[in-house]
N, C-alpha and C positions, 0 to 999 in steps of 0.2 A: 554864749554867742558874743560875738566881738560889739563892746557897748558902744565905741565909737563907730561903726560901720557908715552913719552918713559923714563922717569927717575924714576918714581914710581917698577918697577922690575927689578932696578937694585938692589936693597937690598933684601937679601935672606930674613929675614921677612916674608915681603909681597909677595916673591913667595910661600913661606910656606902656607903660610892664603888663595895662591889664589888653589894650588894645592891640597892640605889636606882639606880646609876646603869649598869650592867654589865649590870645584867639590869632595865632600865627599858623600860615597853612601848614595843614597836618597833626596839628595839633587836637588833642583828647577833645577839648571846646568845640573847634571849628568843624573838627566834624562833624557835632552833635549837633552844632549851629546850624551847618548842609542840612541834615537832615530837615532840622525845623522848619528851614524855610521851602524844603520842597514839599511838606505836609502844608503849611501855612496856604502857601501858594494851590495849590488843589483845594484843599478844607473853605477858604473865604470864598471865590463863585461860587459853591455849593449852598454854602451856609445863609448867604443873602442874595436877594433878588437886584436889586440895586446895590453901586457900588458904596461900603460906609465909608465914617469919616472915623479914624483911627488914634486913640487916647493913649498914649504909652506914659504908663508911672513908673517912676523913675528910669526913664528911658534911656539913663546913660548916655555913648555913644549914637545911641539912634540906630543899634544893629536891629531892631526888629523894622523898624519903618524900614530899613532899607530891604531888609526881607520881603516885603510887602510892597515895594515901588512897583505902582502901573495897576495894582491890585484895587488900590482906596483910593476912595476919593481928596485924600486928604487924609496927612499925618499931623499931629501935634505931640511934643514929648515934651514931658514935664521933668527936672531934676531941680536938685538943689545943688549941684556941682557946675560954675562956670566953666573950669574946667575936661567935666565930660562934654558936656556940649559945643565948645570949643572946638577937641576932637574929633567931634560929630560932624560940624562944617568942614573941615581937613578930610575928612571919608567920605562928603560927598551926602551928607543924609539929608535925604528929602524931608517937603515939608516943615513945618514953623516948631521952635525951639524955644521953650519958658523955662526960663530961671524962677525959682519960686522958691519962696522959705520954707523950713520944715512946717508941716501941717496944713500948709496954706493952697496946696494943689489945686482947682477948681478948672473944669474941664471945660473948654471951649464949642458948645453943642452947640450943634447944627438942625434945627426943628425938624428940617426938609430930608433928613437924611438919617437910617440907623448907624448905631455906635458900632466899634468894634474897640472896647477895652483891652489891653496887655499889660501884663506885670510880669516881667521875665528876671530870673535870676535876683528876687527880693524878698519873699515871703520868708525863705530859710534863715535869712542874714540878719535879720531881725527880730523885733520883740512883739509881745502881743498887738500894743502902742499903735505902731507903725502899720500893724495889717491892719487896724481897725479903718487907720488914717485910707488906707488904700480900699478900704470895701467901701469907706464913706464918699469917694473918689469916684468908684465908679457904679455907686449907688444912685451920684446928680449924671452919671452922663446915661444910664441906665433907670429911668423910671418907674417902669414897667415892662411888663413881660416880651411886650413887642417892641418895643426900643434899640435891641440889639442883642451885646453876647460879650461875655466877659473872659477872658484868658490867661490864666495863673500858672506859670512854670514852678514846679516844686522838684530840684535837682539834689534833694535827699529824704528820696521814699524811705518809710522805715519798714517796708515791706519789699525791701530788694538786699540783694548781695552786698549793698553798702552797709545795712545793720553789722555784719561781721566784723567790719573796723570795730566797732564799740563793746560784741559781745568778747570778743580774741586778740581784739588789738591790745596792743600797748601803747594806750595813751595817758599821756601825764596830764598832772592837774592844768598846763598850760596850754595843752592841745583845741583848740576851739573845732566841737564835732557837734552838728545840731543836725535835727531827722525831723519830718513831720511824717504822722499817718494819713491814710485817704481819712479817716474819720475824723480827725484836727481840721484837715480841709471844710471837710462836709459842714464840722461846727460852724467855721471862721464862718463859710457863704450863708448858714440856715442863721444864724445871728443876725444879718445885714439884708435878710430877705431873698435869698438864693437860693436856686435846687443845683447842684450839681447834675449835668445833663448828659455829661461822657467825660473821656479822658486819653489823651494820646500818650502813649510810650516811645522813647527816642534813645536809650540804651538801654541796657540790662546786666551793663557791664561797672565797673567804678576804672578810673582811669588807667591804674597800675597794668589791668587786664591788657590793656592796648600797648603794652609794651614788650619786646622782644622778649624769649620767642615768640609768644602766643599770640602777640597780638590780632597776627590776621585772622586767627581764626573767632577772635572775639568780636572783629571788626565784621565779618561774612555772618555769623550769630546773630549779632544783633540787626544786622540791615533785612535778616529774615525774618526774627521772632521779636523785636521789640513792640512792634505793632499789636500782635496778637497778641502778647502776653503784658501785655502794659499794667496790669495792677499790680504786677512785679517786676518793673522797670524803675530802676536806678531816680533817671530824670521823665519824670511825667508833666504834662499839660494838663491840667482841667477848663473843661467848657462847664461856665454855669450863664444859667439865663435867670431875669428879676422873676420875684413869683407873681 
């Protein structure tokens, strides 16, 4: 995995390329992003009776808060990039915006209100280190069982169609390709006091699929079966709750 990964968004640049261009409509992302957030947006009234207050680590951008606007009671997102957050207020992201050192994250809790943790598009990019940092994260906004609900995107199942890059691809020693299993997950949460409780699927596809020809039929696939068949989806969501 890439050892610099929290030092790659510190340069406005590459938040440029990731915001504009990464998640540029129609793009592999944004679609996957639509998705999320029309799941998000259903799944939170379900999920709590009152409205939570919303912890995003490393929240980059702030694209899930804004996923989420009108839903919570309140967003807080944590990075260590001045610059993603920067481009967070330029898009418009709700809710309060903390700059924080690596490890120093501490979540802003609200007694009167349950949590709704999110860690999207992080656990893969990095190293043991760092999830620990993040299960410790939302370990203080999550207490206990009733506290709220914790939400980890892992957008390299190694029980989907992405394992084949690694078993048939040709990649070189340079190629930076990292996979986690649902049972890596399972570990990370039962370590830090977690059950894993479900888990949403949002493709089943890896990106190349969504490109001419095939695309649309990969596109119409997965808007039907990712859901159902989510322990063999691409990019998955787990829901875990404190034990």
């Amino acid at each position: 995995m890439a050892s610099n990964y929290t030092e790659v968004f510190q340069d406005p640049t590459a938040v440029e390329k990731y915001a504009e261009r990464t998640y540029a409509p129609g793009t592999f992302s944004s679609i996957i992003s639509s998705r999320q957030a029309c799941w998000l947006r259903g799944f939170v009234p379900n999920a709590f009776g009152t409205k939570p207050v919303h912890h995003d680590f490393a929240c980059g951008t702030g694209r899930v808060a804004r996923m989420l606007a009108g839903m919570v009671a309140g967003s807080h997102g944590y990075d260590t990039s001045e610059a993603m957050l920067q481009k967070g207020r330029e898009l418009g992201t709700p809710g309060y915006a903390h700059l924080v050192r690596p490890g120093l994250a501490a979540p802003e809790v609200d007694p009167g209100r349950p949590a709704l943790v999110t860690a999207f598009r992080f656990v893969l990019n990095v190293d043991l280190h760092l999830r620990d940092q993040l299960m410790d994260f939302a370990s203080a906004a999550l207490p206990d069982a009733d506290a709220g609900l914790l939400l980890v995107e892992n957008h390299g199942n190694a029980s989907s169609l992405r394992h084949l890059r690694k078993t048939f691809g040709r990649l070189d020693v340079s190629t930076w390709f990292q996979e986690l299993s649902h049972q890596e997950m399972r570990d990370l949460f039962a370590r830090h006091g977690f059950d894993l409780v479900g888990m949403q699927g949002f493709t089943l596809f890896t990106q190349g699929c969504y490109r001419a020809p095939w695309g649309w039929a990969a596109k119409a696939a997965d808007a039907a079966f990712a859901s159902p068949m989510s322990k063999w989806a691409t990019d998955v969501v787990y829901i875990a709750r404190r034990r």
